[in-house]
C-alpha positions in Angstrom: 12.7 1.4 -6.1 11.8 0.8 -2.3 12.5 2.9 0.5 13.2 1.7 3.5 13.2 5.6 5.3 10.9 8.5 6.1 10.2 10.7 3.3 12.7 14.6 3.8 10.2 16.8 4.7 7.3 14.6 5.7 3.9 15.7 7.1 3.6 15.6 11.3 2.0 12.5 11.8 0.3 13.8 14.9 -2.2 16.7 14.9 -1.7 20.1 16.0 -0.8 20.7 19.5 -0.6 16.8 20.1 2.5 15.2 21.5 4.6 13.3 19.6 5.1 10.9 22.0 1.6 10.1 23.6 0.3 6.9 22.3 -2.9 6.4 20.7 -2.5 9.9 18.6 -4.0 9.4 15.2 -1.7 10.3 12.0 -1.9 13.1 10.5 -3.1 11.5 6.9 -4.4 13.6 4.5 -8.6 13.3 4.3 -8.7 12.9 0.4 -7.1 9.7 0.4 -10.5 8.4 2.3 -13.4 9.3 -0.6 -16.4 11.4 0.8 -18.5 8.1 0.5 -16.7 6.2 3.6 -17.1 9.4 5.9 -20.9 9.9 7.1 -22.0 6.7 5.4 -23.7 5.9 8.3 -26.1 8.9 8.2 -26.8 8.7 5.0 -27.9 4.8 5.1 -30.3 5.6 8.1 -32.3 8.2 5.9 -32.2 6.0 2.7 -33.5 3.3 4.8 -36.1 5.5 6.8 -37.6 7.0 2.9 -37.6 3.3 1.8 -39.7 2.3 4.9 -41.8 4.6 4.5 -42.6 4.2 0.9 -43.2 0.7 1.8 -45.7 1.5 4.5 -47.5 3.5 1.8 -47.7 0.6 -1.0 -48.7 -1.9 2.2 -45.2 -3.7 1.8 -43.3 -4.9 4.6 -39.8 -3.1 4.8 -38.6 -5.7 7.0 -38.1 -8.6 4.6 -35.5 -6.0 2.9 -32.4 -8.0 2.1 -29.1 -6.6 4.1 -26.3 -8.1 1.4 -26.3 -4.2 0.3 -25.1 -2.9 4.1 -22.4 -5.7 4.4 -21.0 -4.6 0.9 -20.6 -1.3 2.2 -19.0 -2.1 5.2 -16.4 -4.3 3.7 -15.7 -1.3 1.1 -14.7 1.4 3.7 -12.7 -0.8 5.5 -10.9 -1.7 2.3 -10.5 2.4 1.6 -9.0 3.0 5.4 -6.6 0.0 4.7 -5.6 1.8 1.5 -4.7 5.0 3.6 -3.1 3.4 6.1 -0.9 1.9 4.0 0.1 5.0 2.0 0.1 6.4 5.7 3.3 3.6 6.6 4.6 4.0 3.0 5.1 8.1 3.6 6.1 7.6 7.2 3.4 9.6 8.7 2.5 6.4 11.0 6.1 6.3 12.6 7.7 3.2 13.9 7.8 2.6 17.4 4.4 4.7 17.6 0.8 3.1 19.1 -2.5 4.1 17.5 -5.9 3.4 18.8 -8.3 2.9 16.2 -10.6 4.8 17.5 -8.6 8.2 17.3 -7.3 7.0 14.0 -11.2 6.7 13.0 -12.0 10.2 14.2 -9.8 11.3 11.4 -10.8 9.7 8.7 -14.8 10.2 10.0 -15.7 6.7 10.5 -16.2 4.6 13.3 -13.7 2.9 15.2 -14.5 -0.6 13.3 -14.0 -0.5 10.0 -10.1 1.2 11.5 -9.1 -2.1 13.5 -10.6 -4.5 10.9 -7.6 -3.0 8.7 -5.5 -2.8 11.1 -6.0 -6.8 12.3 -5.1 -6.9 9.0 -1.9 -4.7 8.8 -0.8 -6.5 11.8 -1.2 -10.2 10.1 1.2 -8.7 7.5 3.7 -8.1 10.4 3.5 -4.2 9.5 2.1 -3.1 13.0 1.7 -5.2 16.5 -1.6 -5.3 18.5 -0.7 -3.5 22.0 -3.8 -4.9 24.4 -6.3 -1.7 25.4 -3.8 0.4 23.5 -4.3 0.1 19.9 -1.4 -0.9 17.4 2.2 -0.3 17.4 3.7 0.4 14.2 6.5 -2.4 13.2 10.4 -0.9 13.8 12.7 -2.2 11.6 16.1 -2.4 10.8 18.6 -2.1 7.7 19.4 -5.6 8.3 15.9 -7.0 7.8 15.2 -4.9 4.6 18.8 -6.2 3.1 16.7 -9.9 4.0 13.8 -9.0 2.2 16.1 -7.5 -0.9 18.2 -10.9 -1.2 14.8 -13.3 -1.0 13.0 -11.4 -3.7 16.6 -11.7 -5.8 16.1 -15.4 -5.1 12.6 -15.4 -6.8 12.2 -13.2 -9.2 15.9 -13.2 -11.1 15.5 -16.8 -12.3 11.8 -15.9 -13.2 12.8 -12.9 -14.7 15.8 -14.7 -17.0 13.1 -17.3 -17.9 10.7 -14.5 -18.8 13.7 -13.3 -21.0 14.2 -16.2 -23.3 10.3 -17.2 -23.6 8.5 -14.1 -24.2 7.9 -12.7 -27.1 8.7 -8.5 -27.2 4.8 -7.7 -28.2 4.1 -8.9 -25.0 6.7 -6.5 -23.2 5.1 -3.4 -24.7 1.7 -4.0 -22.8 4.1 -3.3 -20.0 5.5 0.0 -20.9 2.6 2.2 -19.8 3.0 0.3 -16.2 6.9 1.3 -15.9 5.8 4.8 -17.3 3.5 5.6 -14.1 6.7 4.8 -12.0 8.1 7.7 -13.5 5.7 9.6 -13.0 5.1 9.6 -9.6 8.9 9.8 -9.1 9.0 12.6 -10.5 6.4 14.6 -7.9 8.1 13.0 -5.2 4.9 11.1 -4.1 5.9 7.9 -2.4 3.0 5.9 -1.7 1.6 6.7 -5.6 5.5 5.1 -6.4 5.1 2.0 -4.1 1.5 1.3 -5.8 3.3 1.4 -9.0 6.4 -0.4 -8.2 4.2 -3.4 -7.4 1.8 -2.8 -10.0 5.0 -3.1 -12.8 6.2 -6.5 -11.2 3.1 -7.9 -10.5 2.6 -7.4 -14.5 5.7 -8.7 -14.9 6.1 -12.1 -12.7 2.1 -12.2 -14.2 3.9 -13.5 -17.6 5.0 -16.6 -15.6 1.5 -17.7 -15.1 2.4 -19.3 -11.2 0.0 -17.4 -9.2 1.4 -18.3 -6.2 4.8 -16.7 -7.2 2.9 -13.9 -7.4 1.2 -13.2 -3.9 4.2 -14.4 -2.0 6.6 -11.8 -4.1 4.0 -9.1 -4.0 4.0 -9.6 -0.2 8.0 -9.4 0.6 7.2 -6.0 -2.0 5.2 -4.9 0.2 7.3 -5.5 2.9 10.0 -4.1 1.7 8.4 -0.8 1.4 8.0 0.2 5.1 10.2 2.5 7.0 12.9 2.4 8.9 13.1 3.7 12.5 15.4 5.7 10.9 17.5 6.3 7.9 18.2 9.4 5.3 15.0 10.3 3.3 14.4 9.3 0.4 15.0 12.2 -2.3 13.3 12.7 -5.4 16.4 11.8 -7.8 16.9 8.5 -5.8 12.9 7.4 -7.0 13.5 8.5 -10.5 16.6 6.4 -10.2 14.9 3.6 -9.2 11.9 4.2 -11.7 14.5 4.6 -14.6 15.0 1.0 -14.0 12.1 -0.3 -15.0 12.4 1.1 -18.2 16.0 -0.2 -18.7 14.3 -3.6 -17.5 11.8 -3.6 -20.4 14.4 -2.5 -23.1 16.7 -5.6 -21.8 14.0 -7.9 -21.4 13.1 -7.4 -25.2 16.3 -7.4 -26.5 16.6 -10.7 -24.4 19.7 -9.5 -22.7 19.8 -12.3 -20.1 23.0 -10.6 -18.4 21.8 -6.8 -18.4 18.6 -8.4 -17.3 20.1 -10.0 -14.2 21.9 -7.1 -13.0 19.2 -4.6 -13.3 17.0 -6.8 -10.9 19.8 -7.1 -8.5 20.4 -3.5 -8.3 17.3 -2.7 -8.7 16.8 -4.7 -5.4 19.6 -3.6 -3.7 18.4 0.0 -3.9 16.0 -0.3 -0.8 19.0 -0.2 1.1 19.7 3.2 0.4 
């Protein structure tokens, strides 16, 4: 389920040569998890927008009165794609704990400016996962075994008695829709890829606590999910068989919650839990 530790084996988060304790070092996060689109974008609009002015010139239009809607779209897209990479980036451990970033070295590796980097960030650091340090950058949230055992016995307090209400109401057609969801958990498990495991751990109990139709259960458990998923400042890593472990239970989950096993039900989600304090 969640790890609360650095992945065994995981990628330098600094770049060659760099120091791994000099502040404002970006992480080393791979380049294809920012799509070609969000690098150069910039470039690219300027030429678009200097053949439409142009053509305009030629038909006697006046480029000017050109609606901008299109260039905020595209700004609030890349931002969303860099917050998606930073998060896989906290989720893998390759932005450490106790670490500051600036934004703008963290831009210069994902080849966009410095803004769309500390709009996510501002972001990151509302959901407690990084701390703003003032002409510094960020500094990526240490935590503790303690506060992940927190997080484990609060989501225990809201999703078990969903989940045993989800047990006696719903029908088992409806589970099925579900299956493909805890199948992807697998799947990632078993390629060792964390951050494609944390997407679909949330993605399989969003579906789930979905069936409840209390959308504000929802957002708040799929925010201590979140949580839950950071790193420690340090801790064993994570090894393959514990994520197919973890991923295993979702399936057991589904089989339970069709058979309406109300007390196999309730101890799955508790262990399941329980297993981001390994």
């Amino acid at each position: 389920m969640e790890q609360g530790s650095a992945r065994e084996g995981a990628r330098p988060a600094y770049a060659p040569g760099a120091s791994p304790h000099a502040s404002g070092n970006a992480a080393r996060v791979p380049q294809d998890r920012v799509p070609e689109q969000a690098r150069g974008r910039q470039g690219e609009e300027g030429q678009t927008r200097g053949r439409h002015g142009e053509e305009g010139q030629a038909r006697g239009e006046h480029t000017h009165s050109e609606p901008p809607a299109p260039r905020a779209v595209q700004r609030h897209s890349v931002r969303g794609q860099i917050l998606d990479a930073l998060r896989a980036a906290l989720v893998d451990g390759e932005l450490v704990p106790g670490q500051v970033y600036s934004a703008p070295a963290l831009g210069a590796r994902f080849g966009v400016s410095a803004t769309p980097v500390r709009e996510a960030m501002q972001r990151l650091a509302v959901e407690g996962a990084v701390e703003v340090v003032p002409n510094r950058g960020f500094r990526v949230t240490e935590r503790g075994p303690r506060e992940l055992a927190e997080l484990a016995e609060v989501r225990a307090l809201i999703e078990v008695p969903v989940m045993l209400s989800l047990a006696r109401t719903v029908p088992a057609h409806r589970w099925s829709v579900l299956r493909p969801l805890a199948e992807a958990t697998v799947a990632a498990a078993a390629v060792g890829d964390r951050a494609a495991y944390a997407e679909s751990d949330r993605a399989f109990h969003r579906a789930v606590l979905t069936l409840s139709g209390n959308a504000q259960l929802v957002t708040v458990a799929d925010e201590l999910h979140r949580r839950s998923q950071w790193p420690l400042v340090a801790g064993p890593a994570t090894r393959r068989a514990e994520l197919l472990a973890d991923a295993a239970e979702h399936t057991a989950l589904l089989d339970a919650l069709v058979a309406q096993d109300l007390t196999v039900v309730q101890a799955l989600v508790r262990e399941h839990f329980n297993g981001a304090d390994r």
